[in-house]
N, C-alpha and C positions, 0 to 999 in steps of 0.2 A: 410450433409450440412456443408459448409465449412464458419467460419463467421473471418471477419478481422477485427481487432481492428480499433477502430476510427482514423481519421488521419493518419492511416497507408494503403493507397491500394495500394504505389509500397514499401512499406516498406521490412524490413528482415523478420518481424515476421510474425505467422499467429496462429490459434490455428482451429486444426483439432477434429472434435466431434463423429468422425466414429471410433475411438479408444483411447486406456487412457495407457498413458506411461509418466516416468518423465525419460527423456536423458539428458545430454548436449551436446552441438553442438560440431561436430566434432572437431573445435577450441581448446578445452582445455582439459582437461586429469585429473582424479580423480582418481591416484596410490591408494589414502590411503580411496576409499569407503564412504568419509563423503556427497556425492551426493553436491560439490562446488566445482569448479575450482582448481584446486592445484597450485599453487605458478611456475611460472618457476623453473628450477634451472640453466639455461643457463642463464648468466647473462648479454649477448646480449637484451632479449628478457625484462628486466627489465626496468622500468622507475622510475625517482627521480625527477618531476617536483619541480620546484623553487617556483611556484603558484600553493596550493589545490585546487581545485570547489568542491564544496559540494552542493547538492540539495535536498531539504525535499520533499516529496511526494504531488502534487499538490490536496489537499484537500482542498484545501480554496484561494483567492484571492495570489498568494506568497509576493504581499507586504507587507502582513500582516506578513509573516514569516521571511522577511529579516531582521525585526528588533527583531524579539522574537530569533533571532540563534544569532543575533550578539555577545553577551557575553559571549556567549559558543565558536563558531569560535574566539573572541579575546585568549579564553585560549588554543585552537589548537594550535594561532599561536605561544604562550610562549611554549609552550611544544614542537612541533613539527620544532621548526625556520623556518617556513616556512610563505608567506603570505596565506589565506586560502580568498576565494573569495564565496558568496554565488549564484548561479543561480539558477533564477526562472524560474523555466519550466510549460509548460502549460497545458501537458497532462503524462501520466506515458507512452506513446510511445517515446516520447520525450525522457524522461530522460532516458530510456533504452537504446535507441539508440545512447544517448552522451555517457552511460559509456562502450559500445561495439565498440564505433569509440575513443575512448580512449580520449574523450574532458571533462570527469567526474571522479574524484578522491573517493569521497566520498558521500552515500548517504542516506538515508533514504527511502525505498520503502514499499509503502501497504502494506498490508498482501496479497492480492491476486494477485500482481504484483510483488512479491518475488520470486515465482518459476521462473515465464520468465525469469526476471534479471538475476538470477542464470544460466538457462538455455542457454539463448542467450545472456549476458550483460558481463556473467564474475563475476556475483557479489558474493562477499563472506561476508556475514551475519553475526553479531559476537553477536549485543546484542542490546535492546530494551528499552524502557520506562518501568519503574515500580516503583509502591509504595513502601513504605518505609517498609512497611514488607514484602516485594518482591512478592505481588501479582500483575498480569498485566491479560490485555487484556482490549477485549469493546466486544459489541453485535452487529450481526444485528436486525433492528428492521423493521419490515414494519409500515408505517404511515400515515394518513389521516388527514382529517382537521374535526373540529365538526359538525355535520348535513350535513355531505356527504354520506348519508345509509351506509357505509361501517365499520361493526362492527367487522368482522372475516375476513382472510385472502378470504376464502370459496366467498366471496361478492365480489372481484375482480373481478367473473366471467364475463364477457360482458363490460367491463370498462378496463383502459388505466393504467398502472403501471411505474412507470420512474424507471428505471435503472440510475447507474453513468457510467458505461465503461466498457467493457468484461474484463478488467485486473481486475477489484475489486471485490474481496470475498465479503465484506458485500454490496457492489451496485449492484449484479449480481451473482455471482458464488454459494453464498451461500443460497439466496434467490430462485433461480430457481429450487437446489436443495432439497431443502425442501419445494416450491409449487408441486414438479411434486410426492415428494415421498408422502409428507403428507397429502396433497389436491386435487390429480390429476389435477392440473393445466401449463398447457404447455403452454407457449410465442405461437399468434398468433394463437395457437388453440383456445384457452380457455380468453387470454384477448392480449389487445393491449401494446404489448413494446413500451418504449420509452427510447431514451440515452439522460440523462443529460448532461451528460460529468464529471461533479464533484458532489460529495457529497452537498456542498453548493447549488449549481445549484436545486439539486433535494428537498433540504428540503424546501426554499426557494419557489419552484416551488407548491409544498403540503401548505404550509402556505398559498401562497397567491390565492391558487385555481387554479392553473393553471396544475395542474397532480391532481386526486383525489386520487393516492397512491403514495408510492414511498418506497423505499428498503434502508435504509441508515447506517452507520456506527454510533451508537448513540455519541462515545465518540467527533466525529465533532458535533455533533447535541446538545449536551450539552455545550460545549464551544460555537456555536453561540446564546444559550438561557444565557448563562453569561454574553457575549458583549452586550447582547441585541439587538442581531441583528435579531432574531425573538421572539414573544414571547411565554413563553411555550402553555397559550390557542389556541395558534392556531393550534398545533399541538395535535393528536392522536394518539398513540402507540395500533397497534391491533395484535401484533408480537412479543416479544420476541425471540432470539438464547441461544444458550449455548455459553461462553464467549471462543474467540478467543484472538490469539498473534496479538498484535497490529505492526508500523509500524518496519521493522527489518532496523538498520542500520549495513552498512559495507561499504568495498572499495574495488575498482578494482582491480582484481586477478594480473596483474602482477606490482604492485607497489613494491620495494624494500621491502624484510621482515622486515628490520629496521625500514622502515616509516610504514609499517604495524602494528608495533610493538607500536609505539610513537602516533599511530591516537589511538590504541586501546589504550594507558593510557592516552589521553587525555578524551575520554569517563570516564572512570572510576573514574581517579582524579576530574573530576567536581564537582564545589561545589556549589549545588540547593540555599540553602537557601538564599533566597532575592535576585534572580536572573530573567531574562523577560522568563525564562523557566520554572520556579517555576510559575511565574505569570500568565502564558498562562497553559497550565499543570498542574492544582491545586492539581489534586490526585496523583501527581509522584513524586517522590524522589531520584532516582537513575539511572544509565544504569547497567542493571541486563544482566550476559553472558549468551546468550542462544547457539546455531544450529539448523544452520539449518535442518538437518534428525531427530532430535527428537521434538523440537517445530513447525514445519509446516506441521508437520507428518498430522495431521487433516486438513490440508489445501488442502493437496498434494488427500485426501481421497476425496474431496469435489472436487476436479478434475476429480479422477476416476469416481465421482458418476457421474457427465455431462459428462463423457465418451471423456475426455479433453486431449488431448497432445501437443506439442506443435513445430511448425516446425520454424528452424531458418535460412536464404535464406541470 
């Protein structure tokens, strides 16, 4: 079975389920084994745009995030001289496809939208949100509403589950993995899929009874019980994961190493405290350096197990 990401049916990408490999696209070249694009070193093939675009991973409305990045983008621009531009994209096909047709500089992608990027986008990953004692991640959680029979995962059976989009580990990739290992539960044998499109869409959707499960990324699903944009009783947690690397940021593989160099210390020099990312973000305090082949190593697993590879056209 061959399944295409949402808004992508003449797209480049696709994700193949009859075998489980992590490549990258012919396109780019990983001399040094770290499974990321390697930097040109023809400096033809190099870019130094005058204008950054940076885009956060569309978990939520991105209006909402255009002004929770602004004070971090304002210290880009003092660090890097550059002007630095936010774009709000509306699906993680989207944003892949800007930073593979070279219209995206910098970005922040899913955790289950990070290998593609990598694979077909060029993306090279450098480092993530974390607490101030350098602990990170979030969970998937599967969720219901109260007095919807559904007490264990096991109870899905004959009833409708929402998904958020085949690119996302905690809306999809992780969840079907461990309905089919743990619960012999398969999409469309065993209950009815459904694609939300976003995380917001799906909890949203569970809240107000309109999916009686849904698969979610909790660290969104807590930040909209803070906004109050749902409230926690309406929501049921019958699901718990083991905790994941949450969103990974980096930038397009063939940007000057210099400017490569100047995004990664704008990341790091950021200063949380009393800031609209501290504000949004309560439990974070820092961008902690990760990589990608050691921190999505369980991600990349959780591909293998849906027997996941990935083709880039």
């Amino acid at each position: 079975m061959k399944l295409l990401y949402p808004l992508l049916v003449t797209s480049l990408f696709s994700v193949n389920t009859a075998m489980a490999a992590f490549t990258l696209d012919s396109r780019y070249i990983d001399n040094d084994n770290d499974l990321i694009a390697d930097t040109p070193t023809n400096k033809s093939k190099l870019i130094d745009p005058s204008t950054l675009i940076f885009a956060y991973t569309p978990v939520e409305d991105p209006a909402v995030y255009a002004d929770v990045w602004s004070d971090f983008l304002e210290h880009m621009e003092e660090v890097t001289g550059k002007n630095v531009k936010f774009f709000p994209v509306q699906s993680n096909a989207a944003q892949i496809e800007a930073m593979r047709a070279g219209r995206l500089h910098i970005a922040g992608f899913n955790t289950g939208a990070n290998p593609l990027a990598v694979a077909c986008g060029g993306f090279r990953p450098f480092t993530m949100m974390a607490a101030k004692d350098g602990s990170f991640g979030y969970e998937m959680e599967i969720i219901t509403y109260p007095g919807s029979g559904i007490n264990s995962p096991a109870d899905i059976k004959g009833k409708k589950l929402a998904f958020t989009s085949q690119t996302s580990n905690s809306g999809f990739k992780a969840p079907s993995a461990i309905l089919k290992a743990d619960f012999n539960l398969i999409p469309d044998r065993d209950f009815e899929p459904a694609f939300s499109g976003k995380h917001d869409n799906s909890i949203l959707g569970v809240a107000n009874k309109d999916y009686p499960a849904g698969a979610v990324a909790n660290s969104v699903m807590k930040r909209m019980i803070a906004r109050d944009v749902v409230k926690a009783n309406q929501i049921k947690s019958i699901y718990k994961s083991q905790t994941f690397p949450t969103t990974g940021y980096g930038v397009a593989h063939n940007l000057k190493p210099e400017l490569q160099e100047k995004i990664k210390e704008a990341f790091f020099s950021f200063k949380w405290e009393g800031s609209k990312l501290q504000q949004e973000f309560k439990n974070e305090g820092q961008f902690l350096p990760i990589t990608f082949k050691e921190h999505w190593n369980v991600i990349r697993k959780i591909d293998e197990a849906n027997g996941v590879s990935y083709s880039c056209r």
